[in-house]
N, C-alpha and C positions, 0 to 999 in steps of 0.2 A: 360465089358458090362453086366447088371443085364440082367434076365431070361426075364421081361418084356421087356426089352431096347428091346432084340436079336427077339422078338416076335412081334415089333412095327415094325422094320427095314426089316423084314421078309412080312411084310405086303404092308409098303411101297416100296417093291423092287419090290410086286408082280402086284400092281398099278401101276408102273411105264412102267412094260412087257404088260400090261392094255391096256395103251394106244398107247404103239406102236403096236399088234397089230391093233387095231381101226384105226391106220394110212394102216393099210394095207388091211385090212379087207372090212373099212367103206363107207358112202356112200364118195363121193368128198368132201363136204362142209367138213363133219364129218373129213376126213385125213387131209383135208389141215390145220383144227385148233388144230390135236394132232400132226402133225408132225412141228408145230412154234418153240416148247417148251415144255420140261417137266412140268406139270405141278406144280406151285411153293405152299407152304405151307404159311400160314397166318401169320401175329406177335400177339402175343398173349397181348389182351386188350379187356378193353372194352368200348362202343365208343357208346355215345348219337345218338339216332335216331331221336327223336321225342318224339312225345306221345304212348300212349299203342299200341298194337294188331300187332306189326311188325313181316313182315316175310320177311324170308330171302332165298336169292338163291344165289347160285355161280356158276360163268362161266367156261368154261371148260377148262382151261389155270391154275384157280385158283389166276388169279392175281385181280380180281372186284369180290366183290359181291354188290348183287341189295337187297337193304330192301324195303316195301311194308309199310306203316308205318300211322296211323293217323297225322294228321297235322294242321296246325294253320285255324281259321275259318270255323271249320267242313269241311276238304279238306283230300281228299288222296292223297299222294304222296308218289311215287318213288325215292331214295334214292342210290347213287352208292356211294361205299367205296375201296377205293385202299386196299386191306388186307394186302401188307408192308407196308405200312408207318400208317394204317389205319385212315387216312384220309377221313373225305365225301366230295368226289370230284365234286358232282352235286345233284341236285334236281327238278325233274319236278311231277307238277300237275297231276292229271286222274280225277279229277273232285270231285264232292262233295260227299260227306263221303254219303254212301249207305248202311253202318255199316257190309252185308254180304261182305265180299271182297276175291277173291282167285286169284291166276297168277303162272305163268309156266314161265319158260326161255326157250326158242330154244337149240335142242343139239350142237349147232354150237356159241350159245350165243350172237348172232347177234340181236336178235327181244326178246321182253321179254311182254308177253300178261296176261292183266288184267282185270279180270271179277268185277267192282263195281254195285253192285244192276243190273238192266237192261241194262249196257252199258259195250261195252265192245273194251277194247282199245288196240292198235298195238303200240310198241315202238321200235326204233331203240337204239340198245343200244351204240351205238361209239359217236352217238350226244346226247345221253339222250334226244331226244325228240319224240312227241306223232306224229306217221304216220297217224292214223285213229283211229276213233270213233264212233263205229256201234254200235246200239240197238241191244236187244237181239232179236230174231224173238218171236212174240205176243203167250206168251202160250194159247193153247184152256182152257175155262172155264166156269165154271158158271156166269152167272151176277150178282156179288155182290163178288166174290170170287177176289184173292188177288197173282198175280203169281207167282212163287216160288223163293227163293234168292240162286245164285248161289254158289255150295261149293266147286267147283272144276275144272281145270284146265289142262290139260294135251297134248303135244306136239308129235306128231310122232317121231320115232326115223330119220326120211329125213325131218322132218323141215318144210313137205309141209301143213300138216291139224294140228287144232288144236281141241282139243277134251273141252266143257265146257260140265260139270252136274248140273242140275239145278233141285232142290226141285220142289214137286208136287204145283199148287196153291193150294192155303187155305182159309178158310171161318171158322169163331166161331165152335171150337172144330172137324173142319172136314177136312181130305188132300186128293186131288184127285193124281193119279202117278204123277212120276216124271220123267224128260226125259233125252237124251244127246243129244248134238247140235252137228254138223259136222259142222268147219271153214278153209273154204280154206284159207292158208299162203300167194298165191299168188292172187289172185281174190280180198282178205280182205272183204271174206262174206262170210253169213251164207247157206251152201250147202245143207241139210237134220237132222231129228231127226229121235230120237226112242223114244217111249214111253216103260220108265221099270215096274216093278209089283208093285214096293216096292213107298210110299209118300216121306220118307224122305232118302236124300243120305249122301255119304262124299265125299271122294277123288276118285281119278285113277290111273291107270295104264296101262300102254300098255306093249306089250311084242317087242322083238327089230324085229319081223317080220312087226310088222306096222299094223297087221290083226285081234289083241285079246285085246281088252280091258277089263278090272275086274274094275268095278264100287262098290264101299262098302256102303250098302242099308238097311233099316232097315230090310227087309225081307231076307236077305241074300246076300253075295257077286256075283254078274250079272254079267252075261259076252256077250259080246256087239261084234260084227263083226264090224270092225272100217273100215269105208269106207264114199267116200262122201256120201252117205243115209246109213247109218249105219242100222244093224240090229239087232235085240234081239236073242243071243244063247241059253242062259236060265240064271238056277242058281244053283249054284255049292252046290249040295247036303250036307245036313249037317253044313249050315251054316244059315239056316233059323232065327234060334230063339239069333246067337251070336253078332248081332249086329255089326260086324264086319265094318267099318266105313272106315279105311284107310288103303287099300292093297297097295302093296311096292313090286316090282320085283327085282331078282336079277342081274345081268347086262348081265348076257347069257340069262336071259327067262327062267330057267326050277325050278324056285323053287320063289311061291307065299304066302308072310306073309301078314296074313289078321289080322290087328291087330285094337283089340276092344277098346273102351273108357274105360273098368272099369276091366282091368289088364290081358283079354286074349289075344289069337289071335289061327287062323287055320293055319299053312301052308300045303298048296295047289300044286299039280300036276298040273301044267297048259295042260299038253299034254295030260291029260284025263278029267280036272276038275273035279277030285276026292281029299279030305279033307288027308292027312297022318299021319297028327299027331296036335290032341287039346292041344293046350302050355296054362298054366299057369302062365302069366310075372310076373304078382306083383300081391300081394292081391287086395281085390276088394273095398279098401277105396281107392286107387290111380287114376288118371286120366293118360292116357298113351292119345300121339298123335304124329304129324309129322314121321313117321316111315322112315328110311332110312336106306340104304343096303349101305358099305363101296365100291372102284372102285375095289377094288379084291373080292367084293362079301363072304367076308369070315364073315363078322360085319352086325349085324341089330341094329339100334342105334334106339332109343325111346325118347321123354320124357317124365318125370314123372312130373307130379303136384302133391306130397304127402302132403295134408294139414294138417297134422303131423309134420313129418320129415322136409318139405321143399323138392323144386326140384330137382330133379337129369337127368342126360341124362342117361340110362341105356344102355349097352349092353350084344349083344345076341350071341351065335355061330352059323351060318347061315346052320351049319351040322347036328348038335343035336337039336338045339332051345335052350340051356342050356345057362344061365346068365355067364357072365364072369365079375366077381366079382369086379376085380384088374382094370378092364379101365369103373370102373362108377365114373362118372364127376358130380359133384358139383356145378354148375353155382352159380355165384354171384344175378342173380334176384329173387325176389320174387313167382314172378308165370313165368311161360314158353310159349309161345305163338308160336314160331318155330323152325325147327330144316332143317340146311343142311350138307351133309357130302363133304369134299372138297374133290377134283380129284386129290389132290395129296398123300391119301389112309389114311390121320393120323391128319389133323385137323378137327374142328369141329365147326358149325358157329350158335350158339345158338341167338334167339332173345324172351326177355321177358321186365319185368318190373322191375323196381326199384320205390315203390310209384306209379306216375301217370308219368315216364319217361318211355322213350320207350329205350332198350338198343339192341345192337348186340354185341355179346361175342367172340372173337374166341378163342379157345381152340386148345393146342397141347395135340391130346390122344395117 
């Protein structure tokens, strides 16, 4: 067995310890779907989506992932793939293509929630189809001004709220803040906002308390008391001018990478929200997104759009921040559009383009 094999299998062994505690630990929903099955690993292919901008998520078994994908006659659709046999076993509608699109899967993998332009839709994921289809709640604004498009998405670690971020409106060369929406799981409505400092946002993150949200904000990465009326905590010093777009937790909570579009990132204290160390990932010609922590928390995976080199999925050591050379992955697309890490500690489910194709990739790392 090479150095790397014994270093894979080490990873995977510690993913697998992962999820059995979480059958002991978790909430009910949560044990009862880590205690079905190990979570199984993907077959490596790559497998037509659609058209461009797909993204992907996996369920927590590991055996479906759900791509998010453009579709025929300006349509969004959702997209399910068995990841053995990778097969697309279904397909349903969310409506007409809204061009901002963002969605979250349930930690239980049951419900799979998508934010297209102003609506925003509930799916059950065993029938592939659409539960509800609620408007966004009407942002405040100027008259003549233009409401903000949603970039983000994010679920409680119990399944019950779901968290959207939604850009400030806009008017010719001017953005007013931008806010987070609180959605009850079970009501299927919109409960409370906050309004943040920052006009434009990216992604989230919660921490497994259910109580700390990191919102990534042009003005800095924000940290939000997630509750149905959510509130503004502030923003975590030293992060003002980095642009920091897409934080990523690591699966205990205690260690926050805020990682930038143009090759940085902070990671973050979450228990003081204080900055510990400014990482340098790639030079600043790369485009870096989708950030993801591996289930043993040990892996921060990225992607790169290097329009040079061509893409790469990079990894990071989630102790040092330090690049690990030896497990950077080469995707077959052209450009990169998402990135999820599987629950069984060592695949990897890459979705970009080929041309004007939409593909999802899985990779054994």
């Amino acid at each position: 067995m090479s150095k790397r094999t014994r270093a894979k299998a080490a990873r995977w062994t510690a993913a697998t310890a992962a999820a059995t505690v979480l059958a002991l630990t978790g909430t009910a929903a949560q044990a009862a779907a880590a205690t079905r099955a190990t979570p199984v690993s993907g077959t490596e292919a790559v497998i037509a989506v659609g058209n461009n901008r797909a993204q992907p998520m996996v369920g927590p078994d590991g055996t479906k992932a759900y791509v998010v994908v453009d579709g025929p006659a300006s349509t969004v659709l959702v997209k399910a793939v068995d990841t053995r046999s990778d097969a697309v076993t279904g397909q349903v509608s969310v409506g007409t293509n809204q061009v901002f699109v963002s969605a979250a899967l349930s930690p239980d993998g049951t419900r799979l929630y998508v934010a297209n332009g102003q609506q925003f839709s509930v799916l059950d994921t065993a029938s592939l189809t659409v539960l509800a289809t609620v408007a966004l709640p009407d942002q405040p604004r100027q008259t003549g001004w233009t409401p903000g498009a949603p970039s983000g998405v994010t679920v409680s670690p119990d399944g019950t709220s779901v968290y959207v971020v939604q850009n400030g409106p806009t008017a010719y060369r001017q953005n007013a803040p931008a806010r987070v929406l609180a959605f009850s799981a079970g009501q299927r409505a919109f409960t409370g906002s906050v309004q943040l400092t920052a006009p434009m946002t990216g992604t989230a993150a919660i921490r497994p308390n259910g109580q700390d949200l990191y919102v990534g904000t042009s003005t800095g990465v924000q940290h939000v008391k997630a509750a149905a009326a959510p509130t503004l905590a502030g923003t975590v010093p030293g992060t003002a001018t980095a642009l920091d777009y897409n934080p990523v937790l690591t699966p205990d909570g205690t260690r926050l990478f805020a990682v930038g579009q143009q090759g940085q990132a902070d990671l973050i204290d979450p228990a003081t929200d204080t900055v510990v160390k400014h990482l340098a990932l790639t030079p600043t010609n790369t485009s870096l997104s989708s950030p993801q922590i591996s289930a043993d928390g040990t892996r921060l995976y990225v992607a790169e759009n290097d329009f040079t080199a061509g893409p790469s999925v990079l990894a990071f050591d989630t102790a040092t921040g330090n690049a690990v050379p030896d497990e950077t992955v080469s995707p077959d697309e052209d450009v990169l559009n998402g990135l999820a890490a599987g629950p069984d500690g060592h695949t990897l489910y890459v979705t970009g383009s080929i041309g004007t194709s939409g593909k999802l990739q899985v990779i054994a790392n």
